[in-house]
C-alpha positions as CSV (number, residue, x, y, z in Angstrom):
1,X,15.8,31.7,-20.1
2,X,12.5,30.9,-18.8
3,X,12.0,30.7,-15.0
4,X,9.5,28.6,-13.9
5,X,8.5,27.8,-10.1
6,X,7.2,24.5,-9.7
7,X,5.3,23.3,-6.1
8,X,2.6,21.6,-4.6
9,X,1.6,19.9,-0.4
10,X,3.3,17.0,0.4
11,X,2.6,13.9,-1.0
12,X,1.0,15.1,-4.8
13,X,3.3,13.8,-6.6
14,X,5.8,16.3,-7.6
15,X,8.9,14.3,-8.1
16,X,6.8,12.3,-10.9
17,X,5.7,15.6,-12.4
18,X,9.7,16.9,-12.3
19,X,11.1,13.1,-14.3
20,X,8.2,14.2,-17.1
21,X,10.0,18.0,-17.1
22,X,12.9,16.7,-17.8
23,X,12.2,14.4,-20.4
24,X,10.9,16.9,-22.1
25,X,14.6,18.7,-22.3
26,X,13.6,21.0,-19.1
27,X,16.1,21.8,-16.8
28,X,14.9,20.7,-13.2
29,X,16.3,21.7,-10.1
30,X,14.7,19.5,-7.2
31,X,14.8,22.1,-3.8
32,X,14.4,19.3,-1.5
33,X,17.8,18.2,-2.5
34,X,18.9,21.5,-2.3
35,X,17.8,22.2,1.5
36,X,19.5,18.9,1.9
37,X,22.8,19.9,0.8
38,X,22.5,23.1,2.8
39,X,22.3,21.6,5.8
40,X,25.1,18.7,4.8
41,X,27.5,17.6,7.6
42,X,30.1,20.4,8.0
43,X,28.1,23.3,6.6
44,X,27.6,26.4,8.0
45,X,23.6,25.6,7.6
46,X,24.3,22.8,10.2
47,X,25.8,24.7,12.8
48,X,23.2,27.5,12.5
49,X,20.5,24.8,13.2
50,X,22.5,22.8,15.7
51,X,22.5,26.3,17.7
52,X,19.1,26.9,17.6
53,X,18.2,23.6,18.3
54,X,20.3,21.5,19.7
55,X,23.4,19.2,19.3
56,X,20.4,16.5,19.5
57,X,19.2,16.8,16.2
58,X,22.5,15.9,14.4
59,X,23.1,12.0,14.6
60,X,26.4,10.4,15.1
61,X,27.7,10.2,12.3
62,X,27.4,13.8,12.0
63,X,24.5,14.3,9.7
64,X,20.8,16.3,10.8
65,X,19.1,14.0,11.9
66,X,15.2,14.5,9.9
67,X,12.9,11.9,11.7
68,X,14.2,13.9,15.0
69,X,14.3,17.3,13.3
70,X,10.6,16.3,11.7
71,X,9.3,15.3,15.0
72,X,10.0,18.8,16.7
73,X,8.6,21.2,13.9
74,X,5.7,19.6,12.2
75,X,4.7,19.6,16.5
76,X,5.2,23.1,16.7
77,X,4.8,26.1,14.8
78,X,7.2,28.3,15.8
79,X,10.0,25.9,15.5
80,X,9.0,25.3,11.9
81,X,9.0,29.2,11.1
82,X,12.8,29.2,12.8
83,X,13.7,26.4,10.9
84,X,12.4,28.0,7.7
85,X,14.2,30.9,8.4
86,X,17.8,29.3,8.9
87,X,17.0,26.8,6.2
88,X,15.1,29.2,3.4
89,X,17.8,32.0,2.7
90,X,20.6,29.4,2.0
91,X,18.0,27.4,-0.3
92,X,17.6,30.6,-2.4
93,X,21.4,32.0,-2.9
94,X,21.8,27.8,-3.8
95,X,18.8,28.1,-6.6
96,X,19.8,31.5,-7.8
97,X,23.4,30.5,-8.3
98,X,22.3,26.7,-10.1
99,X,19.9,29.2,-12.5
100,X,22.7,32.0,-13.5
101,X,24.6,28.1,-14.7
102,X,21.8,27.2,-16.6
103,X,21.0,30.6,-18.1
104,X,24.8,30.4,-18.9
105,X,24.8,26.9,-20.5
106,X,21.6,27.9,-22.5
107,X,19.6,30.9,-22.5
108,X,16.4,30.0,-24.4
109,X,15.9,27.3,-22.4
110,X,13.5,26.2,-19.9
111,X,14.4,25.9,-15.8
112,X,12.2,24.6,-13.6
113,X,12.4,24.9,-10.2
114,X,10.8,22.4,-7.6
115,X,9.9,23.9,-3.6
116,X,6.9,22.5,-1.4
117,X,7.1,25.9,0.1
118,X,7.9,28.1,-2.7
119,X,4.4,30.3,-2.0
120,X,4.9,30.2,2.0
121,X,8.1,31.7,1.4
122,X,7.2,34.0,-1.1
123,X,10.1,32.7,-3.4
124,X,7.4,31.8,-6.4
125,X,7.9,35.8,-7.1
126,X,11.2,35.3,-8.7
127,X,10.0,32.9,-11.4
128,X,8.1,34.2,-14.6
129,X,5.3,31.5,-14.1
130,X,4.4,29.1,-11.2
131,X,3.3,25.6,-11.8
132,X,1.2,24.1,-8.7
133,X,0.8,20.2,-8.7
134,X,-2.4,18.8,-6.5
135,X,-4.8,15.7,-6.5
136,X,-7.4,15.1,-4.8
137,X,-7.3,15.4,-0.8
138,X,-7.9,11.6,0.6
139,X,-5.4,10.1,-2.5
140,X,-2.9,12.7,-0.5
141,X,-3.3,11.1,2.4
142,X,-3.3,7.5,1.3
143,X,0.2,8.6,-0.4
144,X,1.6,10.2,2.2
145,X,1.0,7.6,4.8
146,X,2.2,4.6,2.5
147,X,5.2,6.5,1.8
148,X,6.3,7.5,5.5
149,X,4.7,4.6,6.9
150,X,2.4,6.9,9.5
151,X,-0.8,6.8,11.1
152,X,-3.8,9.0,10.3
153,X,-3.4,11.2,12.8
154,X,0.4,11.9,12.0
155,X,-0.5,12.0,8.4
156,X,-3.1,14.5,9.0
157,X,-0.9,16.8,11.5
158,X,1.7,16.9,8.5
159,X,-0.7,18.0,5.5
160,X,-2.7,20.3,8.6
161,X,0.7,22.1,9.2
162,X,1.2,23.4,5.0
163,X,-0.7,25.8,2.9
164,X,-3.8,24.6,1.8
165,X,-4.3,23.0,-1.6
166,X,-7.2,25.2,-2.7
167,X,-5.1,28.2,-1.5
168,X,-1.8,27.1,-3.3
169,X,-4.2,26.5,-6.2
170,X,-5.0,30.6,-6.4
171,X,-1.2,31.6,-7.0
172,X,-1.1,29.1,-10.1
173,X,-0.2,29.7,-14.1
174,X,-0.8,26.5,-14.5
175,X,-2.1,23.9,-12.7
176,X,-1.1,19.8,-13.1
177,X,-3.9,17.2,-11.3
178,X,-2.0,14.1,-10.2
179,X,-5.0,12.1,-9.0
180,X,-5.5,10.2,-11.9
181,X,-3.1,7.7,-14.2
182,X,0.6,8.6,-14.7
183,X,-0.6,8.6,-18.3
184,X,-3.1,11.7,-17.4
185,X,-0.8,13.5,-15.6
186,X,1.8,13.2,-18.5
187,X,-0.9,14.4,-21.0
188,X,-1.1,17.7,-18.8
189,X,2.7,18.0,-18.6
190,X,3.1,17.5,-22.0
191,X,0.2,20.6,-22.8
192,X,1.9,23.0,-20.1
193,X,5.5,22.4,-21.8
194,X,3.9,23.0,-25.0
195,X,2.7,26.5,-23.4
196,X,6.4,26.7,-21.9
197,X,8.1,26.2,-24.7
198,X,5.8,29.1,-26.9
199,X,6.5,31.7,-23.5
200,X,10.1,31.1,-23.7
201,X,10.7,31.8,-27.4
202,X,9.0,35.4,-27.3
């Protein structure tokens, strides 16, 4: 089976790129799901990050709470890296178990594997190729802010605190611009399948 890493800064429009994968018969695993489920009311992940930060993180009813957990580390860095590290190792045992099911279930297949901070966490190495989705800086922005309702300056301290586009961009196999039409950013889906598709049958 072929192993593909797919990621990108916040707001570029991964999720859109991930419904195209799998249209296209791909196997997609979304991570942000994953580190949700990690952290799920009752979970070992939960207690590690109630301990480290706090029973005032998790809300009432049990659950993390994000806005409150969001809040704390996109303010501070070293709360993020400790975050990262309770939250990243149980993300990784989660992906590697979902891919031996999907290598089981077909092993000429294509998985795909989605992770905003797949290169920060050096978890792109244990793909065979790394996909990176971008668009253009101030459509990022505009995204971002519509979609968490935020000002510019919180908007800004959120894409400020990841990886830099241009950097991501250097770690790419391939690369997938979302600045344009969802039609344009199926065309380039469609070609890096095709790619996909030829790689995973040699």
């Amino acid at each position: 089976m072929l192993k593909v890493g797919l990621t990108g800064s916040i707001s570029v429009g991964k999720s859109h790129v991930c419904d195209v994968f799998r249209e296209l018969g791909c196997r997609v695993l979304d991570a942000d799901q994953t580190a949700r489920d990690v952290v799920k009311k009752g979970t070992p992940g939960l207690a590690e990050i109630a301990e480290a930060f706090g029973k005032h993180v998790i809300s009432e009813d049990g659950e993390l709470d994000r806005s409150k957990m969001a809040a704390i580390v996109f303010a501070d860095e070293e709360k993020r890296l400790l975050l990262n590290s309770i939250v990243h190792p149980l993300v990784f045992e989660a992906q590697d178990r979902w891919l031996s099911e999907r290598e089981a279930e077909d092993p000429n297949g294509i998985a795909i594997v989605d992770a905003a901070l797949m290169i920060e966490s050096g978890g792109y190495k244990r793909f065979d190729k790394l996909i990176v989705v971008w668009c253009e800086p101030e459509i990022q922005l505009q995204r971002l802010k519509m979609r968490d309702r935020l000002s510019d300056d919180e908007a800004e301290k959120r894409v400020r605190s990841q990886m830099p586009q241009d950097e991501k961009k250097k770690f790419a196999d391939f690369l997938i611009d979302t600045s344009g039409s969802f039609e344009s950013t199926r065309d380039q889906c469609t070609q890096v399948h095709r790619t996909l598709l030829e790689l995973s049958r040699t």
